[in-house]
C-alpha positions, -999 to 999 in steps of 0.1 A, spaced: -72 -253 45 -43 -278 63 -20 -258 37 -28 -227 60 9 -218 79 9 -212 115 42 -204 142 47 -223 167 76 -230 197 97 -257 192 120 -259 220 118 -221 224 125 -214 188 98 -203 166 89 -218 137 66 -214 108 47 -251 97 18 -259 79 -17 -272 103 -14 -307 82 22 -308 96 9 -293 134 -18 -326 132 12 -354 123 28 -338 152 3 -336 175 -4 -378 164 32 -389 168 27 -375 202 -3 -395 212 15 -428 191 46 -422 214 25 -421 243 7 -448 236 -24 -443 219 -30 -471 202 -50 -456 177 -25 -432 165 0 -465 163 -24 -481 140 -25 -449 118 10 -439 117 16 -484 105 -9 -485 83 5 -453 66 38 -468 61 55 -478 28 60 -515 33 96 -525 36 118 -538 19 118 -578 16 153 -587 19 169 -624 21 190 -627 52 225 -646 38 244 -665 63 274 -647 58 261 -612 56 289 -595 77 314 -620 83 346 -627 74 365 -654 79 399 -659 95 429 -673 100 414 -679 142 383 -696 125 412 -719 106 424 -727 139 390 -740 155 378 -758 121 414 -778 125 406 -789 156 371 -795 155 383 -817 127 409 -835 150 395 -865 165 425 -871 189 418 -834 205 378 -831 219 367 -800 221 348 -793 259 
C-alpha cells in the first residue's frame, strides 16, 4: 500500500516517489512549521547520536604567539592589563 508510486511536482519537475515517502514529506513540512507533534515524531525517530568526549585541545594548535603570552604571563616584573 505506502509502497504504491505516485508523481508529483517538485519545484516544477516531476518526480516519481513512493506515498510512504509523500507522508515524511508532507510531516517534515508540518515539523518545519512548527507542529509540535510532527517534531516529537521526527526526535523520537532519530538514531541517538554519537556520545563523544569533548578534549580541550580538539582543534588547536599551539604557537610560537601563544609562547610569547605564556612568557609574559609568567613575568612578574611585566602585568598583564
Amino acid at each position: 500500500m505506502g509502497e504504491e508510486k505516485i508523481t508529483i511536482s517538485e519545484n516544477g519537475v516531476p518526480k516519481t516517489i513512493t506515498k510512504i515517502e509523500l507522508a515524511v514529506k508532507a510531516m517534515f513540512v508540518k515539523a518545519c512549521n512548527g507542529d509540535h507533534k510532527s517534531i516529537a515524531l521526527i526526535m523520537d525517530n532519530q538514531p541517538p547520536a554519537e556520545k563523544k568526549e569533548p578534549t580541550l585541545t580538539e582543534g588547536f594548535s599551539w604557537t610560537e604567539e601563544h609562547e610569547e603570552l605564556l612568557k609574559l604571563a609568567r613575568d612578574e616584573s611585566n602585568p598583564i592589563i
